[in-house]
Structures are given as structure tokens and as C-alpha cells.
MARDO-513050 format. One record per residue: z negated, y, x negated of N, C-alpha, C in turn; residue in one letter. Coordinates in steps of 0.1 Angstrom, whole numbers, plus 2048, in hexadecimal, padded with zeros to 3 digits. Atoms other than C-alpha are relative to their C-alpha. Example, Ala and Ser with C-alpha at 12.3 -4.5 7.8 and 13.67 -1.06 7.14 Angstrom:
% residues 2
8007F47F77B27D378580080C7F7A
8007F58097B97F57777F880B808S
***
This chain:
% residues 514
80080E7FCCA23299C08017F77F3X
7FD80B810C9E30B9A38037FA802X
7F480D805CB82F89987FB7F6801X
7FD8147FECC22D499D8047FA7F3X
7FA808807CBF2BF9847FF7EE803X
80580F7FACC429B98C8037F57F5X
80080E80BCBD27A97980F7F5803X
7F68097FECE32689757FA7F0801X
8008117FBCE52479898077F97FCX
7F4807808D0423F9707F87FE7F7X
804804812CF922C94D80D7FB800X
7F2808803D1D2269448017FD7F1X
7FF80780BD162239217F38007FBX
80E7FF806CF321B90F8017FE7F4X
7FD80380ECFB2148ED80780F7FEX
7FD7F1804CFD2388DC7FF8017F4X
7FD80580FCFB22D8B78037FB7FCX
80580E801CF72198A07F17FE800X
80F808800CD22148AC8017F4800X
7FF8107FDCC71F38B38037FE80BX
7FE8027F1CD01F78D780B7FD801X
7F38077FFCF31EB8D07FE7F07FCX
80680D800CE31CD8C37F97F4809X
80A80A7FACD21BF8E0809804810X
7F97FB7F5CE51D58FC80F7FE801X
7EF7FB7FCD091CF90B80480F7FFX
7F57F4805D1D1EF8FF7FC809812X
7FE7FC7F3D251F29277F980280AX
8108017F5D091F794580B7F680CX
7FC8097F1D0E1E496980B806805X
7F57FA7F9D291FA97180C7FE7FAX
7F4804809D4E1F3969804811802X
7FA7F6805D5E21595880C7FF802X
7EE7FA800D8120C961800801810X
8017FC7F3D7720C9857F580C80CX
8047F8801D5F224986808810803X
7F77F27FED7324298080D801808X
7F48067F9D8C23899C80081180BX
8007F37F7D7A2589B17F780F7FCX
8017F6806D7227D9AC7F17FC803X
807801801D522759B77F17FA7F4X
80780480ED4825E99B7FE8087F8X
7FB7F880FD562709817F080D805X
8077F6802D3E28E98F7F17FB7FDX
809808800D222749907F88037F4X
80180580AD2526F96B7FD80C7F7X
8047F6808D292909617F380A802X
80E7F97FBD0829D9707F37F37FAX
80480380DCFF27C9587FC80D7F7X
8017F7810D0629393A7F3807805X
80A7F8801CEE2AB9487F37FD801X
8108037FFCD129694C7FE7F77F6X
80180480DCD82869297FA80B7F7X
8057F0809CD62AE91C7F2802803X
80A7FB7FACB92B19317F67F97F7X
80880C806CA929091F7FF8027EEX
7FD7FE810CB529C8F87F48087FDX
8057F6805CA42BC8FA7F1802806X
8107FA7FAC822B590C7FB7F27FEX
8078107FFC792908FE7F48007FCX
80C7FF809C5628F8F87FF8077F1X
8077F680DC4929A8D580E7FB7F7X
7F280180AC7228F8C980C806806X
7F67FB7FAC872A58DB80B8097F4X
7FD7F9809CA42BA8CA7FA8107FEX
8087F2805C922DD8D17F68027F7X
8077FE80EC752D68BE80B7FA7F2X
7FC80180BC8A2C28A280880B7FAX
7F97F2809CA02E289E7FD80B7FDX
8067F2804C852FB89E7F77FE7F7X
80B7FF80AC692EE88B8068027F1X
7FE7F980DC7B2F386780080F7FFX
8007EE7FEC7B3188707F88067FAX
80A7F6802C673328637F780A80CX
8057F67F8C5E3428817F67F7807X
80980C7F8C4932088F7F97F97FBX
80A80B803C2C30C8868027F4805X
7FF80B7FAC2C2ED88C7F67FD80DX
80A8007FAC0A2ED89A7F77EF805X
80580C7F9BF82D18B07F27FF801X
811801801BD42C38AC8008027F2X
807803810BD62BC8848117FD7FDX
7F4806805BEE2B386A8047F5803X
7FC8127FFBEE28D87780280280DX
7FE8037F1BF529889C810802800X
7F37FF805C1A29189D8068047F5X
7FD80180DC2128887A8118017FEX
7F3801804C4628587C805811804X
7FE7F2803C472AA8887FF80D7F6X
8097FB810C2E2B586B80C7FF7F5X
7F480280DC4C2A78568078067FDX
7FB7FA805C612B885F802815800X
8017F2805C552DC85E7FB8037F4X
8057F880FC412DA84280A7F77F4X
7F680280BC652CB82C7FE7F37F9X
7FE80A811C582B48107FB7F2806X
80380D7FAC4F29582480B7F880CX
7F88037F8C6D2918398097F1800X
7FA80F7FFC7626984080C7FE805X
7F48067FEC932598448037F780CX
8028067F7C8424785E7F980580DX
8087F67FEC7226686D8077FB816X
7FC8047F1C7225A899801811805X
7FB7F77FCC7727C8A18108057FFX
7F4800807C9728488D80C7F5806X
7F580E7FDCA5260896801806811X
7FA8017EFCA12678BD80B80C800X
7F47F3801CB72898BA80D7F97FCX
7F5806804CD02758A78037F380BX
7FB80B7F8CD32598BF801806811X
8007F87F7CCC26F8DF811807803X
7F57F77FECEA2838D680F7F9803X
7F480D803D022638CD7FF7FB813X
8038077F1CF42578F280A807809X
7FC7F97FAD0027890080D7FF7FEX
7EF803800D262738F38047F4804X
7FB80C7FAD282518F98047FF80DX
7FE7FF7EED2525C91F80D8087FFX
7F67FD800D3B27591980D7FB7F8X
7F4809804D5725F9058037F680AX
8008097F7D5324892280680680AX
7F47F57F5D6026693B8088057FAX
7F67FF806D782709268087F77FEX
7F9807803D8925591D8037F7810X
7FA8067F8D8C24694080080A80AX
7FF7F77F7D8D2699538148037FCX
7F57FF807DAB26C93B80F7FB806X
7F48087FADC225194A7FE7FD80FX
8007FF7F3DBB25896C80580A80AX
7F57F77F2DC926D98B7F5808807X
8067F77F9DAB27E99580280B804X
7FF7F67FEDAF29C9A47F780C7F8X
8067FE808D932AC9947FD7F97EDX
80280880DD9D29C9727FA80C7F6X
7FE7F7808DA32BE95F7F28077FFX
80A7FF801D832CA9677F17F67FCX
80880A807D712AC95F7FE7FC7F3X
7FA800811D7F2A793F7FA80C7F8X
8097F5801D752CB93A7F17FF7FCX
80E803801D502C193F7FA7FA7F8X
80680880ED4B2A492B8048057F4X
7FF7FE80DD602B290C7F18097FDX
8087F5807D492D190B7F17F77FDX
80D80C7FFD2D2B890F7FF7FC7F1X
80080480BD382A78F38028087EEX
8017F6807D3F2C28DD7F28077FCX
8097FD806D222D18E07F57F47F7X
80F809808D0B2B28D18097FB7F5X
7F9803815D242AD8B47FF80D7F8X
8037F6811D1F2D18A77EF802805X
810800803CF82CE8AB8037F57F7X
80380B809CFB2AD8988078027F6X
7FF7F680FD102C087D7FE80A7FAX
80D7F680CCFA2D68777F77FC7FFX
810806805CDE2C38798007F77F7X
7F880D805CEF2A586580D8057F2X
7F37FC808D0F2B38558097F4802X
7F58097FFD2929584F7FA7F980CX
80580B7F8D2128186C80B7F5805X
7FA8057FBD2F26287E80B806811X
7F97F77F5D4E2728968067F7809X
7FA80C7F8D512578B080380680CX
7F77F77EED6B2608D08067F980AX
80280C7F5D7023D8DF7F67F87F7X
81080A805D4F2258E280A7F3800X
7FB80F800D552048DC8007F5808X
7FB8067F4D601EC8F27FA7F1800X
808810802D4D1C98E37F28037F6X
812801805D291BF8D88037FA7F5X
80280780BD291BC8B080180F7F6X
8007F6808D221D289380C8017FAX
7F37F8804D411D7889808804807X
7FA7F37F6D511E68A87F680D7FEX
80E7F3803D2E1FF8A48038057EFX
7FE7FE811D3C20387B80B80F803X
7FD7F4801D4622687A80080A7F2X
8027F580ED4B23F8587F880C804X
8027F9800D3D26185780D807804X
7F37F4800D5627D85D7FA80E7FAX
8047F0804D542A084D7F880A809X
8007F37F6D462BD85C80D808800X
7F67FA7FED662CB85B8097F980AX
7F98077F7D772B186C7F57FE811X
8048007F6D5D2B28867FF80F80BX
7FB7F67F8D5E2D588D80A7FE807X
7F78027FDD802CD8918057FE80EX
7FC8057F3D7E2B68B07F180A806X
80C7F97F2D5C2CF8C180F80A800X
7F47F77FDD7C2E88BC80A7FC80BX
7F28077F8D962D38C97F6800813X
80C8027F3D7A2C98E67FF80D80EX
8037F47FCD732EE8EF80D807803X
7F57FC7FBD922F58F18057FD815X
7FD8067F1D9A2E09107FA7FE80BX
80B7FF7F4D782EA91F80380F806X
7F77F07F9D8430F92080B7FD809X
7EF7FE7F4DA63079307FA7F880BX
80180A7F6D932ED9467F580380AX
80B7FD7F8D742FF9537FD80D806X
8017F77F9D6A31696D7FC80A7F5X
8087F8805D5E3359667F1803808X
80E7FE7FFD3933E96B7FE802812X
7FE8007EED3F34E9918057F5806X
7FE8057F5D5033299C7FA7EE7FCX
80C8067FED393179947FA7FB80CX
8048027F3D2F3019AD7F57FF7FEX
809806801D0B2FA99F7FC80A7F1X
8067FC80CCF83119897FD7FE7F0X
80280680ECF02FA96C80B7FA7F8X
7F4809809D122ED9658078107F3X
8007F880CD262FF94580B805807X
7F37F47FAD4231A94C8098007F2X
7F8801807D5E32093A7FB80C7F3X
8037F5809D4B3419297F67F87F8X
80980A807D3232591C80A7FC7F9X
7F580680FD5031490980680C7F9X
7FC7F4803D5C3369007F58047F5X
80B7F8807D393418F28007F57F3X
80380B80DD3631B8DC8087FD7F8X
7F67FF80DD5631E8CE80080D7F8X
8077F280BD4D3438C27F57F77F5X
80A80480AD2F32F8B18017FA7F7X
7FC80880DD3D3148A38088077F7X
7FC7FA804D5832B8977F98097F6X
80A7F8806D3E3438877F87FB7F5X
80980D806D2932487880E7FF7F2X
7F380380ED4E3208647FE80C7FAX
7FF7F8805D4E34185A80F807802X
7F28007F8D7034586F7FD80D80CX
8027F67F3D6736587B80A80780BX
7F97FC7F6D853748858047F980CX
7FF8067F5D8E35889B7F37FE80DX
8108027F8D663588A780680D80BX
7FE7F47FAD6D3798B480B80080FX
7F88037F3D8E36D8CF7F87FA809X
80880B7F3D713578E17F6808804X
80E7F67FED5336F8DC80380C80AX
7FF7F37F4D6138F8EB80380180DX
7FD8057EDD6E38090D7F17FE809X
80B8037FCD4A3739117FB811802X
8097F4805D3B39790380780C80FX
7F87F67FAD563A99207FE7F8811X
7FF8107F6D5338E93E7F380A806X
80A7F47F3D403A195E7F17F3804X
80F80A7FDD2A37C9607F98027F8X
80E80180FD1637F93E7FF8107FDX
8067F2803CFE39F93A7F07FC7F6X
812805804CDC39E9277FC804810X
8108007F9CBE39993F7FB813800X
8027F17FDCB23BB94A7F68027F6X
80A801809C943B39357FE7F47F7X
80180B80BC8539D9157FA7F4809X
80D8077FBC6D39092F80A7F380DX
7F88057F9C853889498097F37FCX
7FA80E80BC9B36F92F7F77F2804X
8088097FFC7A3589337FA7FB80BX
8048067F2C7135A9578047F7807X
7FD80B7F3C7533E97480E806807X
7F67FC7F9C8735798680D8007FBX
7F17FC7FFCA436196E8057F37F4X
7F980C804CAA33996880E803800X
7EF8017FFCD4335966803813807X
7FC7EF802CD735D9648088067FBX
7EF800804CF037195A7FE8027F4X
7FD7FB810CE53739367FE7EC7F6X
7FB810805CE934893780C7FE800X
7EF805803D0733892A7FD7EE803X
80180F808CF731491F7F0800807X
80A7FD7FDCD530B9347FA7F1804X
80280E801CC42EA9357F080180FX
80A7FF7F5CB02E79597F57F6804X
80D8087FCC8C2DA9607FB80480DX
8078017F3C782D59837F3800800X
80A806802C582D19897FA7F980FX
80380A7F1C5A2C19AF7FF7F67FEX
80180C802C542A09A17F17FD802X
8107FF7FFC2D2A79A07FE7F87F6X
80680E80CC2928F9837F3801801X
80E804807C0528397B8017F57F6X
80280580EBF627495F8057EF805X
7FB809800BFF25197180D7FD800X
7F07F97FDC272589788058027F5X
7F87FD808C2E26A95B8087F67F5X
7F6806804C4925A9468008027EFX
80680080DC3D25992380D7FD7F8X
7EE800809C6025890C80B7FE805X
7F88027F7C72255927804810807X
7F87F87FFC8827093D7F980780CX
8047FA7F2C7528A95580880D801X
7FC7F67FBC7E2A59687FB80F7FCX
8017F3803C682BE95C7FE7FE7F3X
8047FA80DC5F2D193D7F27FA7F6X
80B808808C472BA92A7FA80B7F3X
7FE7FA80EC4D2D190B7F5810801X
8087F57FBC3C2F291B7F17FE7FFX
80C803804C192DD91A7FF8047F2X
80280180CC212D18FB8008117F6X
7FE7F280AC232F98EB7F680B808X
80B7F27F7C063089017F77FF7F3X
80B80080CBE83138ED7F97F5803X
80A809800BCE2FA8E77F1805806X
80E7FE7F9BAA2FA8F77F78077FFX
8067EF806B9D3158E180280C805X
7F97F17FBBB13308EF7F9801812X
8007FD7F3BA433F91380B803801X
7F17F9802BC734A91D7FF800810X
7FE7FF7F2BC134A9457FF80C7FFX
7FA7EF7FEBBC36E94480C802801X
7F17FD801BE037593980B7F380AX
7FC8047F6BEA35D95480A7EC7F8X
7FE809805BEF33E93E7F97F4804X
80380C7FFBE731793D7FB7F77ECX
80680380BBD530591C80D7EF7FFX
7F580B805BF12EC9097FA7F97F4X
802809809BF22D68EE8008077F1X
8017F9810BF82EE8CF80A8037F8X
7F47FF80CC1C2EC8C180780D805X
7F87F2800C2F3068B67FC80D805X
8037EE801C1B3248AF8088077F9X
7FA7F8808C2A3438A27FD8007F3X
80680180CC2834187C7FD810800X
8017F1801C1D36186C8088097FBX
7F47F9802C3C36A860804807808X
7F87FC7EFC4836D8827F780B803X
80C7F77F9C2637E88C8008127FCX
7FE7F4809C2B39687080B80B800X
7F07F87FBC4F3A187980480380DX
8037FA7F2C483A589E7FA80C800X
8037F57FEC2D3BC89780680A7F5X
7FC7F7806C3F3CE87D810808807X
7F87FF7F5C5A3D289A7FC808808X
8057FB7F7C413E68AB7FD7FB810X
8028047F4C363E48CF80E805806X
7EF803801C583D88DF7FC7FA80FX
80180A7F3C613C58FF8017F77FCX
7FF810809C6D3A88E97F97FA7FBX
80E804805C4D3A88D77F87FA80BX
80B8047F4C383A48F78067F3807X
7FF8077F4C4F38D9098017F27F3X
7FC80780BC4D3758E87F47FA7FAX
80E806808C293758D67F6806809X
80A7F37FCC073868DF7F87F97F2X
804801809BF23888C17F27FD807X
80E7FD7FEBCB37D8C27FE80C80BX
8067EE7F7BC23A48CC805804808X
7FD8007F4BD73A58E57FA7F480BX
80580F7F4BC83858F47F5806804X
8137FF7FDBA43928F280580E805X
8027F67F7BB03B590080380080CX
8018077F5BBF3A291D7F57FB806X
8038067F5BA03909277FD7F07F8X
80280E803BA53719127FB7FE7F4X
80780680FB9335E8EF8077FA7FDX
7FB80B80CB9D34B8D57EE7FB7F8X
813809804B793308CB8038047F4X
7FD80080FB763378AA7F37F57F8X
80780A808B573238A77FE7F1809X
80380C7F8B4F2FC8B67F0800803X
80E8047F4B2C2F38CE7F78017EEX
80B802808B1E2EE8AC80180A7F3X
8037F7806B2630C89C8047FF7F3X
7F97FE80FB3D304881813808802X
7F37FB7FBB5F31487E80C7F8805X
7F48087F8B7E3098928108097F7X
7EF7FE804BA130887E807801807X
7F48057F8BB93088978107FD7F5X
7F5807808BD62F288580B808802X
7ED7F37F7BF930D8837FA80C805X
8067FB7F8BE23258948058107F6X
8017F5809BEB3478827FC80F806X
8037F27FBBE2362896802805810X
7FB7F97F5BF63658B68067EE808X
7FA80C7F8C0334D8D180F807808X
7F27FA7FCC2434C8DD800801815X
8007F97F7C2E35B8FC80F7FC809X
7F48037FCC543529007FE7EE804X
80280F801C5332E9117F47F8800X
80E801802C333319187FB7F580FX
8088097F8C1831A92D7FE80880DX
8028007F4C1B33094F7F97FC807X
8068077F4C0132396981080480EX
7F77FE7FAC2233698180B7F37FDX
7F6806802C3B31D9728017F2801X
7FF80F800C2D2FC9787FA7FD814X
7FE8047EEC272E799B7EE801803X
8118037FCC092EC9B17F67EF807X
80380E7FFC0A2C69BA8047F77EEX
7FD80C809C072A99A07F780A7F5X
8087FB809BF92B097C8078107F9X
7FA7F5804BFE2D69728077FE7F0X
7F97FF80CC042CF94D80D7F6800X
7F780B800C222B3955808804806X
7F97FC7F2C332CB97080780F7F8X
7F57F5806C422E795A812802805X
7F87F97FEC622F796880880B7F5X
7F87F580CC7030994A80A7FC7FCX
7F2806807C943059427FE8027F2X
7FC7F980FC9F30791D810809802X
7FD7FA800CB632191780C7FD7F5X
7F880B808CD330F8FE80980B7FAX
7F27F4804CEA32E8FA7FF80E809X
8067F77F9CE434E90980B80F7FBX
7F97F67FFCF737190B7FD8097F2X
8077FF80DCE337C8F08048007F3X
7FA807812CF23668D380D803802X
7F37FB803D1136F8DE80280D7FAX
8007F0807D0C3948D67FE7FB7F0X
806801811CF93878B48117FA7FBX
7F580A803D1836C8AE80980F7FBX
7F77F7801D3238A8B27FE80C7F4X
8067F9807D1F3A389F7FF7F87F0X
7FE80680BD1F38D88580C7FE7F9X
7F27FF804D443898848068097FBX
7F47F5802D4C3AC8877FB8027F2X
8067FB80FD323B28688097F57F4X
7F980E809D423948578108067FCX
7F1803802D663A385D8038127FCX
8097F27FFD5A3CB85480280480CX
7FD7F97F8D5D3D78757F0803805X
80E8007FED363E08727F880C807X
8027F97F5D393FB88E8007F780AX
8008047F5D3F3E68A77F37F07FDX
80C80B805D233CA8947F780980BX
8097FA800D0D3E689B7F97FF812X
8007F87F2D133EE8C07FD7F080CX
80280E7FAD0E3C78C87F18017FCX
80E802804CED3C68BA7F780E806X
8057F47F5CE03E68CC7FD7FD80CX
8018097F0CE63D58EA7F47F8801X
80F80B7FECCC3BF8E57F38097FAX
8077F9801CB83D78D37F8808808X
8087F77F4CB83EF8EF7F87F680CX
8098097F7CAC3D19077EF7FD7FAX
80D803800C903CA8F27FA80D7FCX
8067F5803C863EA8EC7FF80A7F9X
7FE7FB80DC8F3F78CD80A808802X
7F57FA802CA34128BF80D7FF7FFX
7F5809804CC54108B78028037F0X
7F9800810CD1409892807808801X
7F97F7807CDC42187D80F8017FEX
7F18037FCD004288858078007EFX
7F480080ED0B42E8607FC7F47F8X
80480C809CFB40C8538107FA800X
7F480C802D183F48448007F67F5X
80380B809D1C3D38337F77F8801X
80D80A802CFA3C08287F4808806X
8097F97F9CE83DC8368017FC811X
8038017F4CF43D385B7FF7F0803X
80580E800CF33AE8537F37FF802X
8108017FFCCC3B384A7FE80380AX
8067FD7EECC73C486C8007F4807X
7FB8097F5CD93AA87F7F47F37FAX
80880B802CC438C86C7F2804801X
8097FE7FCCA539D8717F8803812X
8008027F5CAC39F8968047F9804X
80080C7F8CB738089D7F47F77FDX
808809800C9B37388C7F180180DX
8087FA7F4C853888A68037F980EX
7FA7FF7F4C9C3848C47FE7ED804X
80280E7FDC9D35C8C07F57F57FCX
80E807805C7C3518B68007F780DX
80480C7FCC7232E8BF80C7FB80CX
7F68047FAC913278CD80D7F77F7X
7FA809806C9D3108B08108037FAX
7F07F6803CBB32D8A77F97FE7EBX
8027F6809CA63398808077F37F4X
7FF808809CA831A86A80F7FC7FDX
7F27FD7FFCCF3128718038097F7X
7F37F5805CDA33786B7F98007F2X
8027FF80FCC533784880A7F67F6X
7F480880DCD831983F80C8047FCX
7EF7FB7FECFA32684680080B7FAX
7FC7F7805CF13478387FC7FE7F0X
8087FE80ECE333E8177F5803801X
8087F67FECC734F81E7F17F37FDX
80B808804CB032B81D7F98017F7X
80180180ECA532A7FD7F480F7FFX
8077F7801C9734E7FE7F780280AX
8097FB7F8C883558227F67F27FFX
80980B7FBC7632F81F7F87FE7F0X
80280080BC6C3337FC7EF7FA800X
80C8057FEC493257F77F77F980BX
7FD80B7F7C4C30E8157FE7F37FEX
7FF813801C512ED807811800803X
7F27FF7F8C782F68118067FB7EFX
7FA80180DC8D2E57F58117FE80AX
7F28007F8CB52E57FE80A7F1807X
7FD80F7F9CB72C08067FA80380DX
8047FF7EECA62CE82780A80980AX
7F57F77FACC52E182F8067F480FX
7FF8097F1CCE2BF8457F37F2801X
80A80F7FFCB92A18528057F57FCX
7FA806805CBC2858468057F080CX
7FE8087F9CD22678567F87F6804X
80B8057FDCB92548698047ED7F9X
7FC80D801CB72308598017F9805X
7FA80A7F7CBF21B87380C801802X
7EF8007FFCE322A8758037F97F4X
7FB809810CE621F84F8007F3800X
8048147FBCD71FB85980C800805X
7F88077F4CED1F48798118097FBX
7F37FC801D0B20B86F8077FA7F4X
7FA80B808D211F285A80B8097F7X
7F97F780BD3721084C7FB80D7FAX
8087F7806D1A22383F7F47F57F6X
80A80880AD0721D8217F880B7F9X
80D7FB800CEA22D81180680F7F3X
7FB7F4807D062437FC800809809X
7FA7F57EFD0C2548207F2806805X
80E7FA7F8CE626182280680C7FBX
8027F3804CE22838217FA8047EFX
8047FE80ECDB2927FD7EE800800X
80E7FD803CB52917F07FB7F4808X
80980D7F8CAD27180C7FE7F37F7X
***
């Protein structure tokens, strides 16, 4: 059965930066906040907000955060029609052109600020209230908020750490400092905390899509891990890793199907519809839909036959680079491999082509095109609606956190802390799912590290995991080498319009190299 996701009828706060939308907009929407939260029902109103703010971050047209956090990767092309077809994307995969003003970048950064403002708006007045459902609500939004301050320090580093919005229309109530990444960990810590003691667990869930307490459990493993705070990663990770609700997926294939949407190997899952039927009149061009816009956007392009293998013809982004292509098939034939890429020669032994020449007989580049098309998050004809326009109607959740990374997360701790028998026996686990043998039981040290980073880079392709862990591991510098990757692209750069409108930032507060 597919999940509910519904468009929040609360705007309690619109001003989510310092964009220019505190400039022209009241702080506050039509609804009063101190009377508002008077009943449990609001409050749940608001927080099924949050989830159709997440829903809106991570699937905005060609500026959502999935593409902004996967294209620096090695494992993804940018793709499209040309280098000039979504230029602010081009930027930033291929490194050395990356603006300061870059409208992709900026919407992630103000998307996210959007998303806490709602949640600092239920928190702070869920806080001093008598709801019966307080503890659990509280619960909700912190994790909410938590998670989009550690995406934005890692995407960002020092960022602005705002926990009440402001209460009057003028740039200097909106004047805010930077805060550390350490002091922001700090408060997703503090945050996560109070979502574990405050939230169900997974079985008792009234509603598939909402987060469980093994969800706060698995993101304070992460962030923990991200510090390099393994031992403590490890009190959050193994409860998850032991917990009878979270298993891998029976199969690689299965992770990506319709069917095994909010399954037991989701923790974190961001839900799309496609009963809306959109057509090309309807649809909502930078604005907030229900389905998967992003699924067009990453089909192959018009070249490719791909109806044999039971597919749909897309827009072009985010092909497999050949890196990826390369380390798939040197992976052998695998379940993980198949449920992820198909190379050319598998397309044409399926049934399907790739044009290689145009009507007039000259050659056809395909832009990003390297060999193989991806497979994971793919263009489905099964996954979109048989009413309205098929490419507008995608049904594919994103998948935000998954059972998966907790094994990798853990396995990384234990290797981190030597206990690189039990690294080993987490990473098997997924090994044996996708197919593969198991690692060599007497590997230890940098030997079971390399394993592990060469199957996570497998395991989480195009899933916006590779570029992160290179930063954090050191590792940038070597696996991006002849990229265009210089180490000013470790973060993005603060979008300049916070520098404009934010009255306690100044142009010393950019990112290095901007």
C-alpha cells in the first residue's frame, strides 16, 4: 500500500534565512503560534509540516539537496543535454566554477533554514504547553531539526545555529554569527537525544513515514562517527544493528522497489505519490509536488531504447561515471551490480540500443554518457501513474538512511577502535546480500578499512553517501585527483545573499577559496 504524504496546511513560519524573504514577508503566517498549539491536533498538523518541507528539500526541481549532495561524487556524472543544460549543477560536479551565488546551492541552504524555522516554531511553543502528546512531539520536530543542521555542517561547516526565530520584521533581529561545527554538533546531539527518549519505536508507529526512535538512534551513530567518537557511535549503532524491526532487504533489488517502500531495512524515508496525475498544465514548476519529479530528471535520454528492460526515456542526469562502471564490473556479476548499473551490452542483450549516430549520420555524444545507465532509482514505466503525464507521476521514495549504513557506520567504528573481527562480520552482512563472498577473516587495520570504503562506495552509489565520506576520510585529494577537485570544495560556499541580508556575517565568514 503507498504511503501518505500530505501537503502541510500550517505556514507558521516563512522567513527561513537571511534570504530576501524576511525582507518583504512578516516573520509569522495568518496563524497565531501562541494559540495554535493550544491542541494535540495542531501540533500534529505542524509536524506532518516538517515532512512535507523534507519532502520539498530533497525533490525541488533541478535544486534539490539529493542532487546538490551527490553530484561532487565520483561515482556520478552530472549529465543532462550539454554542458549549458543546468549550469549551476555543471558547477558543481565539475569543482572549479562553483559561485557564490550558484541557485542550486542557495535553495538547499535556505530550504533547510525553512525546515527549522518550522521546527523552532513547535518547539518553542510545544515546550510551554500541557499537551498531552507534548513529549512526543517535541521528539519529532527536534529530530527534524537536527537532522538539517548536520546536513548543513557538512555541507557548510561553521554555519548560522539559530533555535528561536525572531519575533520582529528588521535585519537585525535576522543578524545572526556563525557557530562552529562543534558547537553544532553539539545541539543535533543534544536534539537526538530527546528524540530517542521521546519517540516510538518503529512497530509502534502510527504511520509508516514518520521517524522512530531507532532513526534517532542510527543519526546519532552518524553524527558520532562523522566526529570520529567512535566508541560512543557504537552505544547507538548496536541497538539499531540488534533491534528485530531493522534487517537488510532480502535482496539489492528489493531496497529499490515500490513494494519494499518504509521496509524493514528503512530508518529515514522521504515519501512520493503519484495520484495527483500531474500534466504538463498542473505541474508546479519550483514549487512543492507530490511526486518524484527527480526520477524523470535521471532517466536516460532519447538515445537510449530502454522499453525492453521495462524502462521510460528521461532527461539525462546522473549517469554512472566510469569509475563507478569500472568498479561494479570489477565486482563481478553480483545482485548489487544489477540492481544499480547495466552497462551498454547488457542493454543491447536485453533487447535495447543506445543511437550512436543522428538522422544525418554524424555521431551522437551523449553529455556524461560513459557506458552504462543506472539502474538504482530508475525511470520504471511500473512506478509512475497510468492517469495524468507518465514522466510527472513518479512514485519513488528517497531512501535518507537505511539499515545498510548502519552496518557500514558500525563497521567503521569497530575498525576505527581495533575490534576488526566484528568490522568484518558487519560488512559480510551486506556483502552476502549482494552477492559476494565474505572477506577474508584475518584482514586487519587499513586492510579492512580499504574493504569497507570500497563497498560502501559500491553499496551507496548515487545516493549522495561517496563525496562526504572522502571528505571526512582524507581520502579527497587522492580518489578525485584529476577532477578539477581542489580542497576549497571540501564545503560549499555560503550562498551570498546570507552575507548581504545577514548583518553578523561578513565576507570574512565565507567559506575558504570563495
Amino acid at each position: 500500500m503507498k504511503k501518505l504524504i500530505y501537503s502541510t496546511i500550517v505556514i507558521l513560519l516563512i522567513s527561513v534565512s537571511c534570504s530576501k524573504d524576511f525582507v518583504e514577508i512578516p516573520p509569522v503566517g495568518v496563524l497565531d503560534a501562541a494559540t495554535f498549539f493550544n491542541n494535540e491536533e495542531n501540533a500534529e498538523q505542524a509536524l506532518i509540516g516538517l515532512y512535507d518541507l523534507m519532502q520539498y528539500n530533497y525533490a525541488k526541481d533541478w535544486s534539490s539537496a539529493y542532487f546538490v549532495k551527490m553530484l561532487p561524487g565520483d561515482d556520478v556524472n552530472c549529465g543532462g543535454g550539454s554542458a549549458t543544460d543546468q549550469v549551476p549543477l555543471v558547477e558543481i560536479s565539475d569543482y572549479t566554477n562553483l559561485s557564490v551565488s550558484n541557485p542550486a546551492v542557495t535553495s538547499v541552504w535556505n530550504l533547510h533554514y525553512r525546515t527549522i524555522a518550522l521546527a523552532n516554531t513547535i518547539i518553542e511553543n510545544v515546550e510551554k504547553s500541557e499537551l498531552s502528546n507534548k513529549e512526543f512531539v517535541l521528539a519529532e520536530a527536534k529530530f527534524m531539526r537536527a537532522w538539517c543542521y548536520f546536513e548543513l555542517t557538512t555541507m557548510w561547516g561553521d554555519v548560522p545555529l539559530r533555535l528561536v526565530n525572531p519575533t520582529e520584521l528588521s535585519s537585525q533581529a535576522f543578524a545572526i554569527p556563525k557557530s562552529s561545527r562543534a558547537d553544532v554538533y553539539a545541539q543535533v546531539e543534544a536534539d537526538l537525544t530527546d528524540a530517542i527518549a521521546g519517540l516510538p519505536t518503529k512497530a509502534g508507529l502510527a504511520q509508516n513515514f514518520r521517524v522512530s526512535k531507532g532513526a534517532a538512534q542510527a543519526l546519532m551513530g552518524k553524527v558520532l562517527v562523522f566526529q570520529e567518537k567512535y566508541p560512543q557511535a557504537l552505544t547507538y549503532l548496536e541497538p539499531v544493528i540488534s533491534n528485530p524491526d531493522y534487517d537488510l532487504a532480502a535482496t539489492s533489488a528489493d531496497v529499490w522497489s515500490v513494494e519494499g517502500e518504509f521496509g524493514k531495512e528503512s530508518l529515514f524515508e522521504i515519501g512520493y505519490i503519484s495520484t495527483n496525475g500531474y500534466d504538463w498544465g498542473n505541474v508546479a514548476w519550483g514549487g512543492r509536488m507530490e511526486s518524484n519529479l527527480h526520477i524523470q530528471l535521471m532517466g536516460p535520454r532519447g538515445e537510449f531504447d530502454i522499453e525492453p528492460v521495462g524502462l521510460l526515456n528521461g532527461w539525462g542526469f546522473n549517469y554512472p561515471s566510469a569509475k563507478s562502471i569500472a568498479a561494479f564490473e570489477a565486482s563481478g556479476v553480483n545482485a548489487r551490480r544489477t540492481a544499480t548499473i547495466m552497462t551498454e551490452q547488457e542493454l543491447i542483450d536485453a533487447g535495447g540500443s543506445v543511437k550512436s549516430k543522428d538522422d544525418d549520420g554524424n555521431p551522437i555524444a551523449i553529455y556524461g554518457y560513459d557506458g552504462a545507465i543506472r539502474i538504482k532509482y530508475a525511470t520504471r514505466a511500473s512506478d509512475t501513474s497510468p492517469s495524468g503525464v507518465k514522466e510527472l507521476n513518479y512514485s519513488v521514495n528517497w531512501r535518507l538512511l537505511r539499515y545498510a549504513e548502519v552496518l557500514f557506520l558500525a563497521a567503521e567504528a569497530y575498525n576505527k577502535t581495533g575490534a576488526d573481527d566484528k568490522a568484518i562480520i558487519e560488512l559480510n552482512k551486506v556483502r552476502k546480500r549482494a552477492g559476494l563472498a565474505d572477506l577474508d577473516p584475518s584482514l586487519t587495520g587499513t586492510a579492512v578499512f580499504d574493504a569497507l570504503m570500497k563497498d560502501k562506495f559500491l553499496e551507496f552509489a548515487h545516493e549522495g553517501q561517496r563525496f562526504w565520506d572522502l571528505v571526512r576520510w582524507g581520502k579527497a585529494a587522492s580518489e578525485l585527483s584529476g577532477t578539477g577537485y581542489t580542497s576549497k570544495n571540501n564545503l560549499f560556499p555560503i550562498p551570498i545573499t546570507e552575507l548581504d541580508l545577514n548583518a553578523a556575517l561578513s565576507q570574512a565568514d565565507q567559506n575558504p577559496g570563495y
